[in-house]
N, C-alpha and C positions, 0 to 999 in steps of 0.2 A: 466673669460669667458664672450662673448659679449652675448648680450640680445638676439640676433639671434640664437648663437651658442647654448642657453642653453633651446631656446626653442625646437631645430631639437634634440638635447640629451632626453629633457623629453617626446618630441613624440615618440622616440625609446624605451623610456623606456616605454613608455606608450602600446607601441604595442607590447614588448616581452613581458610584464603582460596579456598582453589581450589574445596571443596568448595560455599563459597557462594556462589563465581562461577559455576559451574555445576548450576544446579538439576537435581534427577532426569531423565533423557533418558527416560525412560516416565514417560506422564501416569499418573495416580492414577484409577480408572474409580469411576463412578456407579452409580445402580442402571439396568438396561437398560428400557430403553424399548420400549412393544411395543403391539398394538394399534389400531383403523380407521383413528383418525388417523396415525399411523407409515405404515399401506399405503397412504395416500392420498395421503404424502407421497411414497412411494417410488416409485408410480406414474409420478406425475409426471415427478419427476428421474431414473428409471432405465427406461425404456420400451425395449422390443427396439433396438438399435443397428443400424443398416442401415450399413455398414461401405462399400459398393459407391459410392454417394449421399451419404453424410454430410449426409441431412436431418436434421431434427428436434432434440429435447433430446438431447444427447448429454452426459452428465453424467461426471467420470473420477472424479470426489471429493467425498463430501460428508462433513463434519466437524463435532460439536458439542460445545461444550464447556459446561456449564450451573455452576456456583459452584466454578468451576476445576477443575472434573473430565468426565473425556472420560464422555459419555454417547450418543454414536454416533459410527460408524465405517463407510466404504461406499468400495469403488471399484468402478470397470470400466476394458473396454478394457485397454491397457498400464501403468497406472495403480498404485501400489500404496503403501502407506503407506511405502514407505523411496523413493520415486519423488521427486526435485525437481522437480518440474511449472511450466512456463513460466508466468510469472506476468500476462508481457504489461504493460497499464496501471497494477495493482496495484504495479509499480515505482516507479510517481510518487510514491505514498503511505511505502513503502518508504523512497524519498530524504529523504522529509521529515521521516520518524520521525527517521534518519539524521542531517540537519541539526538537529533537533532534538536528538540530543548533541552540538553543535558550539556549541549555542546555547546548552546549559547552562552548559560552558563557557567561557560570556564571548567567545565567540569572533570574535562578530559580533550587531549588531543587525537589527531585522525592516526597521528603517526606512533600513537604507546604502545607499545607492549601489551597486548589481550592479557597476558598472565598477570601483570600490574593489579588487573578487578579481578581475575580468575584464576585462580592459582593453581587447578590442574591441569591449567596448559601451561605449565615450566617446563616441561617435555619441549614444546616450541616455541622457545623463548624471541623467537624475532616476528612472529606472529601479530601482526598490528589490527587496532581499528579499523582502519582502511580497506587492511586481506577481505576480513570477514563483511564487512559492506560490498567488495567486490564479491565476493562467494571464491577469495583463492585465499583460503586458508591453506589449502596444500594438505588437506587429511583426505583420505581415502574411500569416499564417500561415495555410494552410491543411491544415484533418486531413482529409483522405480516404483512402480505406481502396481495397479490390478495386474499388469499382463506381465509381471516379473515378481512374485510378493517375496520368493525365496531366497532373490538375492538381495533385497531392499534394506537399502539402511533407513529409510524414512518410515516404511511398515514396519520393522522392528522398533525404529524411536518412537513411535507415537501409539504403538498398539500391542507391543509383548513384553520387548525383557530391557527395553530403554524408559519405555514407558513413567518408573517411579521418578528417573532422575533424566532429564533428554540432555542435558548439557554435558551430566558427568559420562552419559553414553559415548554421546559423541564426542568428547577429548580424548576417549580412549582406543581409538580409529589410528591406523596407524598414519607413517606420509605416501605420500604419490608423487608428490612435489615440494621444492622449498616455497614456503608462504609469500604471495605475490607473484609470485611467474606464471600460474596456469589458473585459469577460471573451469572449474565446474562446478554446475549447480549442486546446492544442500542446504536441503531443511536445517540441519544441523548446524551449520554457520551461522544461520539468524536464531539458533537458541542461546547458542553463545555467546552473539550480542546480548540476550535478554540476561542472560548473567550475570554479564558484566556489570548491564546498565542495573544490578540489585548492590553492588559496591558503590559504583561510582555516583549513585544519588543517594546511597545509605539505604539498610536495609527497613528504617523507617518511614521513608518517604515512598517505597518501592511499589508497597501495594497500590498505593493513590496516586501513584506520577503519572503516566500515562492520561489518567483523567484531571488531575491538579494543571498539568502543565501543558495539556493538547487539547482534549475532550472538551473541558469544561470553558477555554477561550473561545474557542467557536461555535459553542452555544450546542454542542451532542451532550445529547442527558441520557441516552439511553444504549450506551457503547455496552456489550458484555465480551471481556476476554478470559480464556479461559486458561489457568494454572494447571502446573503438576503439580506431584505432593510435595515436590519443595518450595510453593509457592513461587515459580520459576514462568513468567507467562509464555507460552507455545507462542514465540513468534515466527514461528513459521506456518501458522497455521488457519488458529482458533480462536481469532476474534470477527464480533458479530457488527454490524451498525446495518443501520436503513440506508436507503437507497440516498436518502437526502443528507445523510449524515457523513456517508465517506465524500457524497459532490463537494462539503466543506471542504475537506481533507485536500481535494483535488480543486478546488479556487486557492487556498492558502500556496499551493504548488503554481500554481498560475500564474499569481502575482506575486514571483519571486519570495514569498516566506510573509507578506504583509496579510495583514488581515485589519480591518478600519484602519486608523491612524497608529497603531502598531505595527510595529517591526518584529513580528512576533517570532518568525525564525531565522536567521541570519540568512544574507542573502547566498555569503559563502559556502554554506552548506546545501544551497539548494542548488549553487553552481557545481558543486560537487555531486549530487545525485547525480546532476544531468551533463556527468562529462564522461565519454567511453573509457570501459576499464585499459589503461594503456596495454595490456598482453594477451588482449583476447583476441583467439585467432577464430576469424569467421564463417561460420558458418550458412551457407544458402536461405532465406528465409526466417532464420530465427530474429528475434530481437536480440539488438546491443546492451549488455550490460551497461547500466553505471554505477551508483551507487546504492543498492538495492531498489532502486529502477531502472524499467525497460525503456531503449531508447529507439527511436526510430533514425538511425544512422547506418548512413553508408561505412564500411569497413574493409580495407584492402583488396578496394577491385570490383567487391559484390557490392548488389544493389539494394537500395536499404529494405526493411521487411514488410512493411505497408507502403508499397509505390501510392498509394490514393492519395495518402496522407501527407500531410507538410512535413519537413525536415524536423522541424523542433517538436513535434508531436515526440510523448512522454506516456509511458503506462505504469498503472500497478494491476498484475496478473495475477489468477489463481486457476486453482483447479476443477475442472466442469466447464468451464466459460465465464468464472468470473473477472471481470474487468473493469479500469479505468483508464480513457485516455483523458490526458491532456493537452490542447494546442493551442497556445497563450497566442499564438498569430491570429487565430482568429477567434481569442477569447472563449473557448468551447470546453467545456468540461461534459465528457457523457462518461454514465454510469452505467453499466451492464450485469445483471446478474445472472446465471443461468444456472440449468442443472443438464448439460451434455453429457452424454456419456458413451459418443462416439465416436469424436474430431472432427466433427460434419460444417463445426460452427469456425470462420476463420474472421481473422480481426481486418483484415484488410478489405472484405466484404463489407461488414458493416461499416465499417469507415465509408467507406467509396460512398454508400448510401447516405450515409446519415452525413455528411459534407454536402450532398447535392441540397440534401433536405435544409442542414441550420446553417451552412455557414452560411457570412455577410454576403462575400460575394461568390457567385456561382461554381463550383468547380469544373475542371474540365473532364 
C-alpha cells in the first residue's frame, strides 16, 4: 500500500473510531408526554419563582429520559439546556463513576490501602477504597451546611483554611471510628478519593481522565470541574454538566456500566455502587448508602426513603435540590436541578408524580 493510500485508510479508520466514541450530541426524542398527570407534575416542580426570597421549589431543570430517548424537556430561571449547572454533591457520584474506569483498568482494588495512592493517610493505615466510597473512613468529620458554618468541616474545606489543599485538610481530622464500621457523611472522603485517583492513574493522565475516560465515551463535551491549587479536582462538590450530559451519566448506571456495544464500566462496580453499606445503621427517611450512591432500600425494620418509588431506584444527590434518579425497572433516568434553599423540595414527591406522568406502566 502507498504512503498516500495508507494514510486516507488510517484517517477512515480514525474517524469510524471517533464516530463510536462519540455518540450523537442530540438525544433521539420519544413520543411527548402530556396530560393531568404531566400538570400535576409540573405544578409542583415549576411553581411561580419568587426571585426576591428564594423560598419554595425552585426547580432550573427537569429532564427525562424513558428507553434511551428524551421524553421531557423543562427549564427556568437562568437555566437552559446548553447551561452546565452546578452539580454540588452529585460530584461524589460523578468521582465514583470516574474511579470506576480506573477500576476497570486494573488499577487498583476496592480493598487497598487509601495510603497505597495517598500517603498522608499512613496515620490510617487500614483505611480502604471501599471506607471512602462508603463515607466510613472513620475521621472526624463534620457536614454542616449555612445553619452550622462554625462547626463545619466542609465550610472550612472548601472556603477558608482547607481551601489550598482539601485532601491534605481533611487527612488531618482526627478518628471517631475505625475505618469501615460507621458511616458518616463527608465531603472530605470523596476528596480523598480524588487524590488518590492522581496516583493511581499517574499524575499525567490526572488532568484529562475524567474526561479521556468518562466524559468524552459518552459523548459530554462540555463537562467543567473545578480544581484546587494542587490541581486535586473537588469531588465533593464542583463539577458542572448540562441537564443532558449527566442523563448520560445516569443511562450508563441504568444499563449496568454498557453504553452501545461496550462494556464500558464493569458491571461489578456498578453492582457495588448499588449494594447497601453493610454498617449503616438507619435512619427514618434518609437514603441508604452504597457506594457513593443513594439507594432506595429498606434497612433494619424502616421503610425505604421514596415509598413512591421502586425498590431498585438509585440517586446521585446534591445540594439545593440537585438530583438524579435512576430506575432501570422502568427504564427511567430523570434529571433535577434546582436552586432550594429551604427543604421545601422532597424527592419522594416528585417521584410519586413524575412515575404517574413517564413510567410504562401506571403507578399506584
Amino acid at each position: 500500500m502507498s504512503k498516500g493510500l495508507s494514510l486516507i485508510f488510517g484517517l477512515l479508520l480514525s474517524l469510524t473510531a471517533h464516530a463510536e466514541y462519540w455518540p450523537a450530541e442530540q438525544w433521539s426524542t420519544g413520543p411527548t408526554v402530556t396530560g393531568p398527570a404531566l400538570q400535576a407534575l409540573e405544578t409542583y416542580a415549576f411553581p411561580p419563582r419568587d426571585e426576591a426570597t428564594r423560598q419554595g421549589i425552585r426547580t432550573d431543570a427537569l429532564l427525562v429520559i424513558r428507553d434511551g430517548q428524551l421524553i421531557y424537556e423543562r427549564y427556568a430561571g437562568p437555566t437552559t439546556a446548553d447551561t452546565p449547572h452546578l452539580t454540588w454533591s452529585i460530584s461524589k457520584s460523578l468521582m465514583a463513576t470516574v474511579l470506576g474506569m480506573a477500576y476497570g483498568e486494573g488499577l487498583f482494588k476496592l480493598q487497598d490501602p487509601v495510603q497505597n495512592f495517598y500517603p498522608p493517610l499512613e496515620k490510617h493505615p487500614t483505611m480502604t477504597m471501599a471506607d471512602l466510597l462508603h463515607w466510613a473512613s472513620g475521621l472526624d468529620w463534620q457536614e454542616d451546611y449555612e445553619y452550622a458554618p462554625l462547626n463545619s468541616s466542609v465550610v472550612a474545606m472548601l472556603y477558608t483554611r482547607g481551601h489550598p489543599d482539601m485532601a491534605a485538610f481533611t487527612a488531618d481530622h482526627g478518628e471517631y471510628a475505625k475505618p469501615g464500621q460507621a458511616f458518616r457523611y463527608s465531603s472530605g472522603d470523596s476528596n480523598l478519593l480524588s487524590a488518590a485517583l492522581k496516583t493511581i492513574v499517574g499524575p499525567t493522565r490526572y488532568p484529562d481522565y475524567p474526561w479521556t475516560a468518562l466524559f468524552e465515551p459518552l459523548g459530554i463535551r462540555h463537562a467543567v470541574w473545578e480544581a484546587d491549587a494542587t490541581g486535586t479536582f473537588v469531588a465533593s462538590s464542583y463539577a458542572y454538566l448540562t441537564a443532558r450530559d449527566l442523563a448520560r451519566v445516569g443511562l450508563l448506571m441504568a444499563r449496568d456500566g454498557r453504553w452501545g456495544a461496550r462494556q464500558l464500566l464493569p458491571k461489578d462496580w456498578v453492582a457495588f455502587n448499588r449494594e447497601p453499606f453493610a454498617h449503616y445503621q438507619a435512619h427514618q427517611d434518609d437514603a441508604v448508602p452504597g457506594g457513593h450512591w443513594w439507594l432506595n432500600r429498606a434497612v433494619e425494620g424502616t421503610a425505604k426513603p421514596w415509598p413512591a418509588a421502586p425498590d431498585d431506584t438509585f440517586a446521585a444527590l446534591g445540594h439545593w435540590g440537585q438530583a438524579m434518579y435512576v430506575i432501570p425497572g422502568e427504564n427511567l433516568v430523570i434529571v433535577r436541578y434546582g436552586d432550594d434553599r429551604d427543604g421545601s423540595y422532597r424527592h419522594n414527591d416528585l417521584l410519586k408524580l413524575a412515575l404517574k406522568a413517564f413510567a410504562a406502566k401506571v403507578q399506584p
